[in-house]
N, C-alpha and C positions, 0 to 999 in steps of 0.2 A: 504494500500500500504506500507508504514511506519511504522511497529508492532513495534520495537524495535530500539529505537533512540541511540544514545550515545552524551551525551551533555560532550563536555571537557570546563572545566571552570578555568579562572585562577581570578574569581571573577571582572575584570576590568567590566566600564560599556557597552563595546559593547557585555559583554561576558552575561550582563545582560537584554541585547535588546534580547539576541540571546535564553535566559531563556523564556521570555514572546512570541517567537516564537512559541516553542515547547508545551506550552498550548494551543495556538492557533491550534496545530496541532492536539488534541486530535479528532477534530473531523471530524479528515481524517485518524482515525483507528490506532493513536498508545495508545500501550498499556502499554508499557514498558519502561523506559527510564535509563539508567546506567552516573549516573553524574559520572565524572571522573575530578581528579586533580592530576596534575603529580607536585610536587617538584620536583625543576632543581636540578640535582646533581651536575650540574657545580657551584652552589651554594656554598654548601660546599666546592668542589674544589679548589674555589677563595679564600676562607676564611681557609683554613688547615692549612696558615705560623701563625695561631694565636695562639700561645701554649697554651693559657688558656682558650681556649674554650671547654666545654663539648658539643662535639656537637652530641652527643646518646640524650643529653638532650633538645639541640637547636632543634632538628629533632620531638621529642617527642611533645616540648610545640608547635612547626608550629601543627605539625598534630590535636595537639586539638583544636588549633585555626580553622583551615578548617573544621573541624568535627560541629562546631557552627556554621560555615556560612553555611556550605552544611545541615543540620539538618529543618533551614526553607523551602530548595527548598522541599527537604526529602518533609515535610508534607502539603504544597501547592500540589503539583503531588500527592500525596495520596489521598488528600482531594477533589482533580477531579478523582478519581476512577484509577489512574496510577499506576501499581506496577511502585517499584523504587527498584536500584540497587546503592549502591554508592564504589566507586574505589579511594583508596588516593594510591597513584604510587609515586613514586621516580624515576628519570631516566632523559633521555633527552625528553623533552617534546611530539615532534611530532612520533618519532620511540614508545613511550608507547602511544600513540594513537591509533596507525597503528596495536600495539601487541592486544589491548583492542577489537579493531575492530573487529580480525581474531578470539581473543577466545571467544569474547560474540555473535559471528555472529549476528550484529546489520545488520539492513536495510538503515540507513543512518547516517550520522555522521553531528550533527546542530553544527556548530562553530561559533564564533564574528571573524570578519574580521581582528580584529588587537587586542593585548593585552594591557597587562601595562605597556613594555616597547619597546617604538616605537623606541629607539637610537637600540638598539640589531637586531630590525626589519631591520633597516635599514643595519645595517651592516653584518648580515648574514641573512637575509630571514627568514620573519614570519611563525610562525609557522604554519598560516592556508594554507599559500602559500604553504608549503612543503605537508601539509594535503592534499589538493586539488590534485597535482602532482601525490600521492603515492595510496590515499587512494583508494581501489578495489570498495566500495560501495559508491554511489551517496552520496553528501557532501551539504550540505544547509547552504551558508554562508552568514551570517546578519553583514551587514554593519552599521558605525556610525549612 
């Protein structure tokens, strides 16, 4: 039913309940699963009045740090017979969801119910909340 999952991970632990999901899921026929992590660009945004920041470079050492956390799901998922696709994005979180979604034409989108930062949740609406809202194809969201 679910060939092709897209797992968005901002590595928090609900986002790691929502990881042991989608193994669970292998054996209701997915095949595929495209991890994705978007860096907030509103990130750097906040941080641009800081004149001494190289942030080609800040951008650079994040991305390899994610590239090590996502390299274990990487070969867990392999090691259950799962191709794996993995997506480091830049942008506003939930809109490179919704873009991931349409171009990898996934069958369903496994997300954690809340990230790492529940203050931002609260004051503009989590990002799974807007996921669910927008998203075209069925959304599987794993709670605390």
């Amino acid at each position: 039913m679910f060939k092709k999952i897209l797992y968005p991970t901002d590595f928090s632990d609900v986002a790691k309940k929502a990881f042991e999901s989608i193994k669970a899921l292998r054996s209701s026929g997915v095949r595929e699963v495209v991890i994705l992590h978007v860096i907030d660009s509103r990130f750097f945004e906040a941080v641009s009045w800081h004149p001494t920041k190289d942030f080609a470079q800040m951008e650079r050492e994040i991305i390899e740090e994610i590239s090590g956390e996502v390299e274990s799901m990487r070969k867990e998922l392999e090691d259950l017979g799962i191709k794996v696709k993995v997506r480091i994005e830049t942008g506003i979180p939930f809109l490179k969801i919704l873009n991931v979604e349409e171009e990898e034409k996934i069958s369903a989108i496994v997300i954690g119910s809340h990230g790492v930062s529940n203050i931002e949740e609260m004051l503009m609406g989590s990002v799974s909340e807007k996921v669910i809202r927008k998203a075209k194809k069925p959304v599987l969201v794993v709670k605390r």
